[in-house]
N, C-alpha and C positions, 0 to 999 in steps of 0.2 A: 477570664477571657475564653472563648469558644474555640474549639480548632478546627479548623478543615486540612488533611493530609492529602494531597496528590501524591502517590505514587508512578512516578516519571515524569523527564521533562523533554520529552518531543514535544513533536508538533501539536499533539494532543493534551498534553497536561501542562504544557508551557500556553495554547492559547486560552488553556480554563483557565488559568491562573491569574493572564491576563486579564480575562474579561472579571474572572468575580472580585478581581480588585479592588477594580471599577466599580463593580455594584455592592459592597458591603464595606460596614466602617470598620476600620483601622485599629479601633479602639478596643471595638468587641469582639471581631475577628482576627485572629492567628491565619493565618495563611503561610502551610510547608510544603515544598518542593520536595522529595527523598530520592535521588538518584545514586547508579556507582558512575558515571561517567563522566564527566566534566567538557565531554566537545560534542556540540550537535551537529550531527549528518543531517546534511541535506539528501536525503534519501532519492527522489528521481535524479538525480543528479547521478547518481551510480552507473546508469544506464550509459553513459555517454563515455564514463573514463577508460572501456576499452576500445571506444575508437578513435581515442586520443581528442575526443572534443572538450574533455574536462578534466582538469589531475584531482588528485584525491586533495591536495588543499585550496581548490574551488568548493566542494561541499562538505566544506569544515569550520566550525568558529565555537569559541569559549559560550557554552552554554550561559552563561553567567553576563553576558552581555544582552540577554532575551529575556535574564526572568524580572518582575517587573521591581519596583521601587514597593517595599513594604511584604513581602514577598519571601519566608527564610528559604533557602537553600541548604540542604543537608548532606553532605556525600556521604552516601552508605551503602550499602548490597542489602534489599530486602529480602529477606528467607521466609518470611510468614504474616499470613495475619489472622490474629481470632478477632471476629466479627461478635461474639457474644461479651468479650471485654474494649469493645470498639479499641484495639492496640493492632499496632502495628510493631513486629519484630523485625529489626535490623541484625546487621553482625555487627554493628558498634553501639546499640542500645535500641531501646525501646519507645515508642511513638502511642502515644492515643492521640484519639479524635473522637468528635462530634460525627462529623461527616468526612467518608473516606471518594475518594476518586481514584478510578484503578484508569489509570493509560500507560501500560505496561508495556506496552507492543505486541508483536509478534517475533519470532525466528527461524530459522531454517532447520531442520533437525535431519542433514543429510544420512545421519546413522539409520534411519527408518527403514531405507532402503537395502535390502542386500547387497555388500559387495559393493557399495559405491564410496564407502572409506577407504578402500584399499588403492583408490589411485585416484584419491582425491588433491586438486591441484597440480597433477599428472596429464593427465588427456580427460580431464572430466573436473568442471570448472564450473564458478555460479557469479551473479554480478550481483546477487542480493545480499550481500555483505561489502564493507568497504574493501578488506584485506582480498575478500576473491575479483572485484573486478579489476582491481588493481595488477592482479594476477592474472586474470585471462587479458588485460592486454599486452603483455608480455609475449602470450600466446598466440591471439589474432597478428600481431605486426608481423611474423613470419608464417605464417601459414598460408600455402601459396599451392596447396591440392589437396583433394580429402573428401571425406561426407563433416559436414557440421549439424548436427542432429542437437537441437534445442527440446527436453523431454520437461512435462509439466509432469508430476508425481500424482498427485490429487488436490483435490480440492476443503476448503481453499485455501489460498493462496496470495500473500501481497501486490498488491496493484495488478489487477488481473490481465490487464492491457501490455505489461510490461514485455511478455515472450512475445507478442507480436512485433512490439516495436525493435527487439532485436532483433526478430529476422530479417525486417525489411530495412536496418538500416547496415546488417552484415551484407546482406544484396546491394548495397549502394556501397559502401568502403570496400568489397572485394573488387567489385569494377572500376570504381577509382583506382584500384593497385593495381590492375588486367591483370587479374588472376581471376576472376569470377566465371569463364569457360571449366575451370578447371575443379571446380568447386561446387558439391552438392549442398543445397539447404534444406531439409527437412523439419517440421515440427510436428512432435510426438505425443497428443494430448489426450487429457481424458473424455473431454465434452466432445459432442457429436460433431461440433463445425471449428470454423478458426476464432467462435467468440459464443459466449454463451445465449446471446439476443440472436432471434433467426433472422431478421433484418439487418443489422449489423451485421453477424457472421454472411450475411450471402454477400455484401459489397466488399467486404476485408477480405472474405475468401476469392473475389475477384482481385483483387491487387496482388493475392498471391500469387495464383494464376498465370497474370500478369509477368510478374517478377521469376517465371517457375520455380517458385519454392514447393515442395514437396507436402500435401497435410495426412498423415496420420491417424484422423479420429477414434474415439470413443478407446481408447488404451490405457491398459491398466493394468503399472510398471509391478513385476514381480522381485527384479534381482540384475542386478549388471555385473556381466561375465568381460573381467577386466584383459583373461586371458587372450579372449576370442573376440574383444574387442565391439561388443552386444551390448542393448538392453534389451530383457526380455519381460514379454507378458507374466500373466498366471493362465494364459493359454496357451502358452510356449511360444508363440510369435514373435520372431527376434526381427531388433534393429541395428544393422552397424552403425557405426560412429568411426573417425578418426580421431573428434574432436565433440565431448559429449558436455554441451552446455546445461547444467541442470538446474531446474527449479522444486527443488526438495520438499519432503511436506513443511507446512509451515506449525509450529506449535506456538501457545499463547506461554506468557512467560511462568519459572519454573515454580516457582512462588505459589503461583495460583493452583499446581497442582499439589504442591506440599500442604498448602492448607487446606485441601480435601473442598476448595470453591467453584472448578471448571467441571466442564464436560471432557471427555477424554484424550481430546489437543488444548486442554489448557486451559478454555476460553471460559470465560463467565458468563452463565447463563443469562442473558439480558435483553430486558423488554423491548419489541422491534420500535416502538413509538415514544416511550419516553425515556429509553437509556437508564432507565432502575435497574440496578440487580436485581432479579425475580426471586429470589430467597434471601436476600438480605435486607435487612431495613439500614438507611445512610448511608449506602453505597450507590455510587453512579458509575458508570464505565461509558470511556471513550475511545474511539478510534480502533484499533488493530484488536483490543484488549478481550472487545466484545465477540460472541456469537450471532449476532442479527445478521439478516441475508442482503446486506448491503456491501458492497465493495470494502476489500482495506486498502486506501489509497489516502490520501493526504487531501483532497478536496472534499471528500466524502468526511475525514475527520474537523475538518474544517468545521463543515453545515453544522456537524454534533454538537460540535461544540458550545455553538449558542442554545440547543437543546439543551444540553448537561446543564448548562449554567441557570438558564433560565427557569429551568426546572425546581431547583437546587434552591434556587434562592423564592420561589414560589413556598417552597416545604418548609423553609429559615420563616416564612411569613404566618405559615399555619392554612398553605394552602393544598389543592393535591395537585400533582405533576401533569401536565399535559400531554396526551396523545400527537406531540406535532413534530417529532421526526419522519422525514417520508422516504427514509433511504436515498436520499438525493447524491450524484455522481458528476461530474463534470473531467472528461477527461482527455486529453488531447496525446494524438498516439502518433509518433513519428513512423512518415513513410519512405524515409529515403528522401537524396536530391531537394534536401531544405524545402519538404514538404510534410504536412500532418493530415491527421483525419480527426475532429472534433467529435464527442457524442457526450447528450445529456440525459441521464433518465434517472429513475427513480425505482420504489417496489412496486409500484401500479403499472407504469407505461415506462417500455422500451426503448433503446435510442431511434430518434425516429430524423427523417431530413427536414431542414428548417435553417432559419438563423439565430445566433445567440450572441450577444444576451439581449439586444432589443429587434424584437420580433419586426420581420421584413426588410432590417439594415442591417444587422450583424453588428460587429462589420466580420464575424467568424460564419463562415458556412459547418451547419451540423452535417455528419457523415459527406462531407466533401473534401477532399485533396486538394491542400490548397497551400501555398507559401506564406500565408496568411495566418494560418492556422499556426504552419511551425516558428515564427517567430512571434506566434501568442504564448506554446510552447517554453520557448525559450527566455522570455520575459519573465515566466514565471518562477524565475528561480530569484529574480530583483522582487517580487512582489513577496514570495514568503517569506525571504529575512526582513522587508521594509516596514512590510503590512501583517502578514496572516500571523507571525510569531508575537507581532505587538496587541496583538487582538484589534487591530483598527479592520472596519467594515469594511468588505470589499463591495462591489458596483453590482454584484447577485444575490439573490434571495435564499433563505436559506429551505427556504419549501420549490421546491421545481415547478415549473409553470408551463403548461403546453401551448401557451402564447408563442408565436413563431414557428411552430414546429407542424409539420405538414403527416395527417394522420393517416390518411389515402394513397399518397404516393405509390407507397412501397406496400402498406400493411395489406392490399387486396389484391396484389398481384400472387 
C-alpha cells in the first residue's frame, strides 16, 4: 500500500486530508495524520477572547473528531525529515511515505526581538497564541489609562488583518467601559500604511482616523526597553507603551529548519501556483507552512487546499501539476460597534470595492463597514468546524473572480 504523510492537523492538513479521502481508494492508499497535539484551535477566534467575546473553550475541540473516517492519526512531535529516504522522523519513531504534505503552521518566536522576554506577559502581551490572549485579557478588563501601542515586528506575519482588527475593536470595548478619553491607541508597523494594498490601506487608514488611533508607519522594531517602558527602532526612534501588545516575528515550524528545508524563518521554499516544494520531489505545502506571497490566514489556506490536493492526485495519475493557485484571500476585519470591513484579492488584483460573493447582490459589501459583514464574520467560526474542517465546498471559488468588484472607483483616484 502507498503512503501519503501529512505532517499536521489544522486547518490545513486536516482539510487535505479530507479532501484526498475523497479522491483516492482506501485500499491503495494509507492516508497519516502526524501531530503532537490532540485539540484544535480555532485560531481567529483568538482575536476575540480578550474582549471577552469568546473563552478559550469556544475555540477548542478534540482534533480527532475532524480527522476523517480512513484517516490514521499519529500523536508524535516531528523533529525531522530526509526527503532523499522519503522518512519522516518523529520522537516516538519513524514514518516513510510516497508523498509528504508539510502543513506545519507557523509561530510566534517573541525571543527575536531584544528585550521583549524580559517582561513578557507583564506589560507586553500577544493574542496569537491561545495561552497569551487568554492573558492579555486579564489585562485589558482593568486597564482604564495608558498608551496601548499594538507593534507588528516584520513581516510576515499570521493573518495580516488581525493587528488591525484589534485596534479597532480595543476602540470600541474601551468606550463601552468609558474609559476610552483616557486611553491612547497606537499602531506600530513596518508597511508604509495601516494595510499593505494602497486602496485598502487609504480606507482602513480612514476608520482609524476616524476612531483617532494613532499609525506609526514603515518601523523597524530594534529592541524593547522594559525599563523605560519603550520600543525602539534601529534608528533609535522610541515608542512608549503602558500596555505593549505584540505581534512577534512569525517562524515556520522548527522541524523545517532542522532538516536544513526552509528559507531562514523556517518556511519551505514553495512554488507560488502550484504549492510543490521547489526542491523537493513529493512534497506539497500548505497554508502557514509555505513561503508564497499570499496571506497566512485560514481562507487563503482553505483555496490551497484544493490546489494541494488536486495537484497531488494529478501527479498519483502520471500527470504534471497545474499553475492554478492564484493567492486568493477573503477576509473580513472587525471594526468595532458589531461592524466589519470585507476585502477579496488575490497576487494579481488588490482588494478593490464591489460585492461578494455574487456580483451586484452581495449580500457582503467589499471594503464597506457594514453589520453585515460582521456577523458574516462571526458565522464563520459555525462554518469552519461544520464545513471547511470536513472539506465540504463552500459557495466560492477557489480562483478569485473580479466579477462584482468595481476597478475604477478607487484605483484612479
Amino acid at each position: 500500500m502507498k503512503k501519503i504523510v501529512i505532517l499536521g492537523s489544522g486547518a490545513g492538513g486536516t482539510m487535505v486530508a479530507s479532501k484526498l479521502r475523497k479522491e483516492l481508494n482506501s485500499s491503495e492508499w494509507q492516508i497519516t495524520i502526524i501531530d503532537n497535539d490532540e485539540i484544535h484551535h480555532y485560531q481567529p477566534g483568538w482575536l476575540f477572547i480578550p474582549f471577552g467575546i469568546y473563552t478559550a473553550e469556544d475555540c477548542q475541540k478534540p482534533k480527532r473528531e475532524f480527522i476523517p473516517k480512513g484517516v490514521d492519526f499519529v500523536f508524535d512531535e516531528v523533529v525531522g525529515v530526509n526527503p532523499d529516504k522519503r522518512q519522516v522522523e518523529g520522537k516516538k519513531g519513524r514514518y516513510d511515505y510516497d508523498w509528504l504534505i508539510i502543513a506545519s503552521g507557523c509561530r510566534i518566536v517573541p525571543e527575536e526581538v531584544e528585550g521583549m522576554m524580559n517582561d513578557w506577559r507583564g506589560d507586553i502581551h500577544d493574542f496569537y497564541t491561545l495561552e497569551g490572549a487568554v492573558m492579555l485579557r486579564n489585562k485589558m478588563k482593568y486597564f482604564n489609562s495608558g498608551r496601548v501601542v499594538l507593534n507588528i515586528a516584520e513581516l510576515p506575519y499570521k493573518c495580516p488583518v488581525a493587528p488591525l482588527e484589534f485596534i479597532f475593536m480595543a476602540d470600541w470595548f474601551f468606550t463601552v467601559n468609558g474609559v476610552r478619553d483616557n486611553i491612547e491607541i497606537e499602531l506600530v508597523t513596518p508597511v508604509a500604511g495601516a494595510f499593505t494594498k494602497p486602496i485598502a490601506s487609504g480606507i482602513l487608514g480612514d476608520i482609524m482616523i476616524q476612531k483617532n488611533i494613532k499609525i506609526t508607519p514603515n518601523y523597524d522594531i530594534a529592541q524593547v526597553n522594559i525599563d523605560e517602558k519603550t520600543i525602539e527602532s534601529h534608528k533609535g526612534e522610541k515608542v512608549d507603551y503602558d500596555l505593549l501588545v505584540a505581534i512577534p516575528p512569525n517562524f515556520g515550524a522548527k522541524f523545517i529548519e532542522d532538516s536544513g528545508m526552509g528559507d531562514p524563518m523556517c518556511y519551505v521554499d514553495t512554488d507560488n501556483f502550484t504549492l510543490k516544494a521547489k526542491n523537493y520531489d513529493n512534497i506539497y505545502v500548505v497554508g502557514d507552512a509555505t513561503n508564497v506571497p499570499a496571506s497566512k490566514a485560514g481562507a487563503v489556506t482553505h483555496y490551497a487546499s484544493g490546489t494541494v490536493v488536486e495537484n497531488l492526485v494529478r501527479e498519483i495519475d502520471g500527470q504534471e501539476p497545474k499553475p492554478i493557485f492564484d493567492g486568493h484571500a477573503t477576509c473580513f476585519i472587525c471594526s468595532g460597534y458589531e461592524k466589519a470591513v470585507l476585502i477579496d484579492f488575490n497576487y494579481k488584483y488588490e482588494p478593490l470595492p464591489g460585492k461578494f460573493p455574487f456580483p451586484g447582490l452581495g449580500p457582503f459589501s467589499l471594503l464597506g463597514d457594514s453589520n453585515f459583514n460582521y456577523w458574516g464574520k462571526m458565522m464563520f467560526k459555525w462554518v469552519y468546524w461544520n464545513m471547511m474542517l470536513k472539506g465540504v465546498e463552500l459557495p466560492l471559488e477557489q480562483q478569485m473572480t473580479m466579477a462584482g468588484k468595481m476597478r475604477q472607483s478607487l484605483a484612479t483616484e
